[in-house]
Phi, psi and omega in degrees: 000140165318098194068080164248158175236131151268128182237016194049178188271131184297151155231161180305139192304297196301271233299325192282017198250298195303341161294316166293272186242128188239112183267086199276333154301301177313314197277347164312293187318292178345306196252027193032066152290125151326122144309340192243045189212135164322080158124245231264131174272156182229084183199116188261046191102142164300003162250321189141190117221150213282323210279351183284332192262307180318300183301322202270346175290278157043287197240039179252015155265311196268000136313327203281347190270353199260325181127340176311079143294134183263138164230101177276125177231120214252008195034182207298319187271018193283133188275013186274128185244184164330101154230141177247114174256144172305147193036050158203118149241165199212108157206179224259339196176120212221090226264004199234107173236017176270355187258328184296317184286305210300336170252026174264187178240320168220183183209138176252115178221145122327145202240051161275147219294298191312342185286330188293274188294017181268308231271340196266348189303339223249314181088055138242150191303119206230142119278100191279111179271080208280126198318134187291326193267157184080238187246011198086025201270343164296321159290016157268344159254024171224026168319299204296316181312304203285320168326311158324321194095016189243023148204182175200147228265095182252162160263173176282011155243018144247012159280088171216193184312315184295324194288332187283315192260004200254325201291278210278308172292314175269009129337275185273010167248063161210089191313328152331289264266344184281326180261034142230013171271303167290333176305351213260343199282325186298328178314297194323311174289150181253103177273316220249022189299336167285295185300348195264303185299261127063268186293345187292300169341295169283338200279326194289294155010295165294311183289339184247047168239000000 
């Protein structure tokens, strides 16, 4: 758009505080995660998504066998129920979820705009499944992302196991290939997108007085 300001997405005060300082152990902790062990959030919303839970149940033996901890949050309507394992936990609604972000290493999501801009404000690293139904408009919010190198694009019917162990494993056990995943999600992400509208607000303010 013509003079357009970009001001990014406001986020919520905890995304902006984990963004500034991310304490990965502690958020680890939280959810009685191993602190030192890789990893991957799991979460396709507060209601869920099926084909995102189905798969990743699917595949947890062979993240667990790669070395892969999971924090699954499979949401409320999903018919998968609460479990806690070593290196899985799995539950329905996740009322902390800026600490569910500060302790992953990746994240497997739907790719609605505000989840886009919490995980790169954060600089992690995602595969993204953009909702299958309507026109498709959510892989217009990780285009830019995914061009970058700070993500990657799957549709939601080629996201299954095989795609999970052909893909998905050896993605995230190639520690390069992670720590240049994330500089990228993080260049991408906007932390100050509240302080940006905010001062954009006045500035208008100012001009029509």
């Amino acid at each position: 758009l013509p003079k357009a300001i970009t001001v990014g997405m406001p986020l919520r005060k905890e995304i902006e505080n984990v963004a500034e300082v991310r304490d990965v152990k502690m958020a680890r902790k939280h959810f009685g995660l191993d602190p030192e062990a890789f990893t991957l959030l799991v979460t396709g919303g507060s209601l869920g998504a099926k084909r995102i839970n189905e798969t990743v149940e699917e595949s947890r033996d062979v993240l667990s066998a790669a070395g892969i901890q999971i924090l699954h949050i499979v949401g409320g309507k999903s018919e998968l129920e609460p479990v806690k394992q070593n290196g899985y936990l799995r539950i329905k609604y996740c009322d902390r979820m800026d600490l569910a972000m500060a302790a992953a290493d990746f994240a497997i999501s739907r790719a609605g705009a505000t989840t886009v801009a919490e995980l790169t404000a954060i600089g992690i690293p995602a595969v993204y499944l953009p909702y299958a139904v309507g026109n498709g408009e959510q892989r217009f919010n990780v285009a830019d992302l995914v061009a970058a190198g700070g993500g990657v694009l799957v549709d939601d019917a080629t996201f299954d196991a095989n795609w999970v162990r052909a893909n998905l494993v050896p993605l995230v056990s190639d520690s390069r290939a992670m720590a240049r995943m994330a500089q990228a999600a993080a260049d991408h992400g906007i932390t100050d997108g509240t302080a940006r509208l905010l001062a954009l607000t006045k500035g208008v303010l100012r001009a029509s007085n």
